[in-house]
Every structure is written in C-alpha cells, then in structure tokens.
N, C-alpha and C positions, 0 to 999 in steps of 0.2 A: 909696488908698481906692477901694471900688468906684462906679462909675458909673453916671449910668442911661442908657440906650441908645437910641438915635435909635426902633430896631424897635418900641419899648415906646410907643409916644406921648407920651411927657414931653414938657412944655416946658420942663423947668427942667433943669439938668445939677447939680444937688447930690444928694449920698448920700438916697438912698430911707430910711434907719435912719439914726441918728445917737443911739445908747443910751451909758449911762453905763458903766463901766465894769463895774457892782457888774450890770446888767445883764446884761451880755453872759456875765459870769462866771456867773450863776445861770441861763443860759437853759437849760431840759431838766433841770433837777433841781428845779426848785422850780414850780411854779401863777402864772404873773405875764400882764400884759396891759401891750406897750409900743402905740411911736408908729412910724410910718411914711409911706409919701406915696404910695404904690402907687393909690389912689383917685383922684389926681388925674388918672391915665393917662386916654387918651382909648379905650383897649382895654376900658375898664368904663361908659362912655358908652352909654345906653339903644340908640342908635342901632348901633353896634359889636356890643354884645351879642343885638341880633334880627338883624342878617346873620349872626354866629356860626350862632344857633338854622337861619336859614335854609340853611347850608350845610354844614353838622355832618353827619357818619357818624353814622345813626338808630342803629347797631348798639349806638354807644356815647353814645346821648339817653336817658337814665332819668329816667321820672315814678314820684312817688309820692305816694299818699294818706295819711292819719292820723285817730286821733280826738282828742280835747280832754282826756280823764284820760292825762295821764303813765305811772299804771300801768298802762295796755291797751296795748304793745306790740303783741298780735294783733292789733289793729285796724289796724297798720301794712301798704299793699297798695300793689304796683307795679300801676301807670299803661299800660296802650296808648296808645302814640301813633301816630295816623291818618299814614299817609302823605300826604295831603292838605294838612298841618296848616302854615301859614307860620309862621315865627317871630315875625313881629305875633300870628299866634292865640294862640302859646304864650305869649308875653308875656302876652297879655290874661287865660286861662286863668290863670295866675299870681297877676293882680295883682286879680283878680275872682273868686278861689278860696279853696282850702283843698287847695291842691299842691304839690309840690315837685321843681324840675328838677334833675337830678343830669348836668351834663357832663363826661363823666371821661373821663380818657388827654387832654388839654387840651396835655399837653407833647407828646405825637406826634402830633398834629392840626394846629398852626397855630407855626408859628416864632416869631411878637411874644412869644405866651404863652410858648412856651417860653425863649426870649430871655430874658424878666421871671423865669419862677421860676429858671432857672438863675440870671442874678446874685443873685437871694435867699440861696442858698447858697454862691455864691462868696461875700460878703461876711459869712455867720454862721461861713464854715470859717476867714476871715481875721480872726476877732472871738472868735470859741467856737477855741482849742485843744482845749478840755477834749472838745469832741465828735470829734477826728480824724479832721477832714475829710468832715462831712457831703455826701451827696451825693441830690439829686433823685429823688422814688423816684416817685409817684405823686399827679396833682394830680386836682384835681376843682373846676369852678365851680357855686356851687349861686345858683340861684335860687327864690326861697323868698317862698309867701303869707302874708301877713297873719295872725297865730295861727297858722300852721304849727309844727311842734314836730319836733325831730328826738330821738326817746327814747331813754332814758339805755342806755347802750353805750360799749366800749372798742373803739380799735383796733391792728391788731397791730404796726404801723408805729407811731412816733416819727410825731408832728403836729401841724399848730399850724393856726389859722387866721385869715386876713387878711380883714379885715373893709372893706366898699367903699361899700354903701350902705344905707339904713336902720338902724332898729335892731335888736338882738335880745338876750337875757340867758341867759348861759352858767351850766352850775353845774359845776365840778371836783371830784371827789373824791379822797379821797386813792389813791394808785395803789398795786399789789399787796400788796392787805390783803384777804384772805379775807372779810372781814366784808362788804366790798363787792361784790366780785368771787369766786363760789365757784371753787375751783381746776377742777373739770371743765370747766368754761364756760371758763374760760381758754385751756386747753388742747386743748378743739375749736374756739374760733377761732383759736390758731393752727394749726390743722389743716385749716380752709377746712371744718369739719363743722359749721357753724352760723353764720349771720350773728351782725353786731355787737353786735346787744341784750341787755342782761341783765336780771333779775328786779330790780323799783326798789321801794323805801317809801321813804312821805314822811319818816319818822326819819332817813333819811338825809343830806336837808338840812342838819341840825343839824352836821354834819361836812363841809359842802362850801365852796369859795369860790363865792362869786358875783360876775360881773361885768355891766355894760351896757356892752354893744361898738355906739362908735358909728364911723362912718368912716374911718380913720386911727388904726382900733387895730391891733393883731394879740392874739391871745390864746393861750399858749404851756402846759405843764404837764408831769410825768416821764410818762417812757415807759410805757404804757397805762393811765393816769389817766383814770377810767369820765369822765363826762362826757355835759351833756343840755343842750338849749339848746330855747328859744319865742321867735319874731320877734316884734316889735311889729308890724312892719308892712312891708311888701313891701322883701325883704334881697335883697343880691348878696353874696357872700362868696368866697372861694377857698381850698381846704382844700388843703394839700400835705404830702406824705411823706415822710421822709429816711432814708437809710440809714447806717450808719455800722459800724465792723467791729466793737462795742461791742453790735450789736444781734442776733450770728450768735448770741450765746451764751446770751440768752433766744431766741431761735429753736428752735436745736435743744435746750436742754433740756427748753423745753414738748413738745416734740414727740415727743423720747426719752420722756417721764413717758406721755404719753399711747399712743405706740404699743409702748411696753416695757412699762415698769413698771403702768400700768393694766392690759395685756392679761392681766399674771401674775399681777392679782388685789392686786394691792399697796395699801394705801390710804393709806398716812403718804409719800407722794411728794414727795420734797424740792425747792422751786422754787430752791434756792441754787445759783449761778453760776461762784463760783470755788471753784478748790483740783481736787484730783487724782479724784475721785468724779464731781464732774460733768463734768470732760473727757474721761473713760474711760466715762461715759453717751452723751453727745454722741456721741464718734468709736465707738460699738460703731449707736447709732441711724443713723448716715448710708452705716454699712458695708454693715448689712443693707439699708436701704433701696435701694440699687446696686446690690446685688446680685439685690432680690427687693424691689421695690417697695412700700409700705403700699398697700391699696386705702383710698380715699376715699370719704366717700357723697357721695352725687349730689344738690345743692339745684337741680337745675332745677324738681321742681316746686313750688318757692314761687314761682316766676314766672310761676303761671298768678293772671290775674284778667279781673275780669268790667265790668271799669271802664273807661273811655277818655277822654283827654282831648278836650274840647272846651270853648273860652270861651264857649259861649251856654250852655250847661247852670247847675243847681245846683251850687256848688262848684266848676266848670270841670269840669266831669264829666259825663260820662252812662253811663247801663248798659248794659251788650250782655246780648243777649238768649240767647249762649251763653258761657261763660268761656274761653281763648286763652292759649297764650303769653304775654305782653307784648312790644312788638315788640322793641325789642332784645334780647329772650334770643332770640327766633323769627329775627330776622335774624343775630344771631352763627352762631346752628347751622347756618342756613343757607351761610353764609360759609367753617364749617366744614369741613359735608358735600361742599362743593365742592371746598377745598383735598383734602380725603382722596381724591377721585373721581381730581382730578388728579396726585396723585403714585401713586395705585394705575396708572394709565394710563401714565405714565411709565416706572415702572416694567416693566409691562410690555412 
C-alpha cells in the first residue's frame, strides 16, 4: 500500500485514499467525489503556501479576473502581476478580491509537491488497472476568491481535483456529447487553437451533477467532462493531469479530424476511436505532421490586459493606464528569446 512521505508534511503514515472497491473500479469513467487526507499536509498551511507565492518562477504565477454571469466567459482576463508583489500581498489580493491564482508546473518547481502528486498516481495505478498505469501529467495549485468562478470548459487531459481548503461547488457534465461540447471546439482545444472555455446555458444544469467539495474531498469525472465550478469563499485546491496510453487515441483522432478531415471540407467527422478507420487516420495524421508540421495559431494575444494585481485596490486589482502582456506570458517570451539568442550563438 502506498504511503505518505516524510517530503509531504504528514504527520500521520496511513494511505492518503483508502476508497472502496466499487470506487477505485469506477474512477475515470463515471462523475464521483471521494475522500482523501492530502489537506492535512503541512504543504497547504497558509503559511507554506505565501512562501511558495514568495519564491515561485513569475513566469509560471498566473492571475486571473472574472465576472458574476457564468454565461460571459469574455469577461474572463489574465491578471499582471507586479514584480514587487510578496506573496502576503497576493494572498491578501486573494482573500480581499475577485481573483484567481493559477500555479502551474507545481511538479517541476518544488520536490514535496511533486513528491505528493506522484504518490497520488502511484497508488490510483496500484488501485485503477483499468487505467494502465496512469501517470503525472500536469499539476496546477489554484488559489481562489470568494465568488470566484472558473467557467464552464473541458480539458484535454484526464483530471481531477483535490480539494484543501474552503468551499466551492462543481457542476459535471456529461462528457463527449455534442450537445454540450460542439465538435469543433473540441478539436481546436486539443489543438492548443483555443483555450478551455465553451459556450454554457443554463438548461444545461438540468443534465449535470453537482457537488459541494469541502476539504478532504477529491472530485473525479470521464475524460473531457465539460465542467464549471463557484467558491464559497477563499479555496486552495490542486488540479492534476494524468496520462495514460488509452489517452494517445483521443489525441490524435481529435487532431487527425481537425487538421485532415476539417481542412478537406468534411463535416460528418467521426470522433470513434477504435477499429481500422481510425488507426489509418491517426497513423496518416502523425506521418504528415513529421514530416511537414500543422501550423498553429498564435494565442499570445489573449494575454494582453490592462489589470494588475494589487491587494489595496477594488477587487485586488487596479487598472493600468496602458494594456501589456501579462507578466508571465511577458516573462516566458522573454525566457524564450534568450534560450534562441543562445543556441543561435552556439551555434555559431
């Protein structure tokens, strides 16, 4: 049985999960919310999480704004964050706002964390057969205002989320059903040609679950099951990714539909997975793309805004007087531009 580990802050040395059987067997095919002990760590302690804030790569610190109607998505805008900014402010900014901190790459930043989500998976690979061998894909720790909302959207990854402190209320829908999810919108996010969001009505609730995740839940659902969630009131939560070799084959056939069969005008595009049609899609999509690349469009600029975080403001906010980057896209490119400077020099 897996363990929890000294790196993690436990104090207690019993299984972090401890689910039923009928559990473990349904996890990733079915909408369920179990129980875990991950909250008790000392790694989700207020004090823990403003040293993080304080010593985190800005590059990869995302703030984000919202509004209060679920259906205005656009009203969705990343956050500048001031280099100046200690992670007391952002906390406060936070907990005194209407924002939302997004710390992602969480597993290649700090070892406890990553420590913790890897046993996560070690113990669902040694529990879930059925998934073969899940493995850590992409974590993210959010911290989240009071009525914050994070609107309804799929993502292209297999995810779940571990729920640490406060409350907040999830709604799951059912997963790859056109009525929810239109196929093109599918298909350019898993193409990286459109963020996570999708067109929401409220009729849609009438088909969703709903749950109230309080500390020591986790909230689980099938593979891109749209999904929309509103805090009660100042959350910490941890979103993680997993991979599994069950996930290449919605991969590439989204990908094949959109950069094949879209481009030739097709419109009855078949999202089915197995049998000889779609393996001869797949392996013709990943030929050409090797050999002559898809071009991609370019979302850097949704990452220009005219907002910055600050905890004395309205909302933990204040407006700049011209709009910017946001800094982590502004500091990644920069990051960038430097690695290319240097291997063109090298090279040379």
């Amino acid at each position: 049985m897996t363990q929890l580990k000294n790196t993690s802050g436990f104090a207690v040395s019993e299984a972090p999960m401890q689910w039923s059987q009928q559990e473990y067997a349904s996890f990733g095919l079915e909408p369920q919310v179990n129980q875990h002990r991950y909250h008790e760590s000392t790694l989700f302690d207020k004090e823990a999480l403003v040293a993080l804030l304080n010593s985190y790569p800005r590059k990869w610190l995302q703030a984000f704004s919202m509004g209060e109607d679920p259906t205005r998505a656009d009203e969705w805008q990343c956050v500048d964050i001031p280099a100046e900014l200690t992670g007391e402010d952002m906390w406060r900014a936070v907990e005194t706002g209407r924002v939302w901190l997004n710390i992602t790459h969480i597993e290649e930043v700090d070892d406890a964390y990553r420590d913790l989500i890897h046993g996560m998976y070690e113990h669902l690979a040694e529990h879930c057969p059925h998934l073969q061998n899940p493995r850590a894909h992409y974590s993210t720790l959010l911290i989240s205002s009071p009525g914050a909302q994070v609107y309804y959207h799929l993502d292209a990854e297999p995810n779940m989320l571990w729920h640490l402190r406060g409350q907040k209320r999830i709604w799951v829908y059912p997963a790859m059903d056109t009525r929810f999810v239109p196929q093109e919108y599918l298909e350019d996010i898993y193409a990286g040609e459109i963020d996570e969001n999708l067109p929401y009505r409220a009729e849609f609730d009438d088909s969703a679950v709903e749950y109230l995740l309080s500390p020591g839940d986790v909230a689980s659902w099938p593979h891109n099951g749209p999904h929309r969630i509103v805090n009660n009131d100042m959350n910490v939560s941890l979103a993680t990714s997993y991979y599994t070799p069950l996930i290449y084959k919605r991969q590439y056939t989204q990908l094949a539909n959109r950069f094949l069969l879209r481009n030739l005008g097709i419109k009855n595009r078949s999202m089915s997975e197995d049998g000889l049609i779609p393996a001869a899609k797949r392996i013709t999509y990943r030929l050409i793309n090797k050999l002559r690349p898809f071009k991609r469009r370019d979302r850097s600029a949704s990452y220009i805004t005219d907002l910055q975080l600050d905890p004395n403001g309205e909302l933990g906010l204040r407006k700049l007087s011209v709009a910017q980057p946001a800094s982590f896209s502004r500091l990644a490119q920069q990051q960038e531009s430097e690695l290319s400077s240097v291997e063109t020099s090298t090279a040379a």
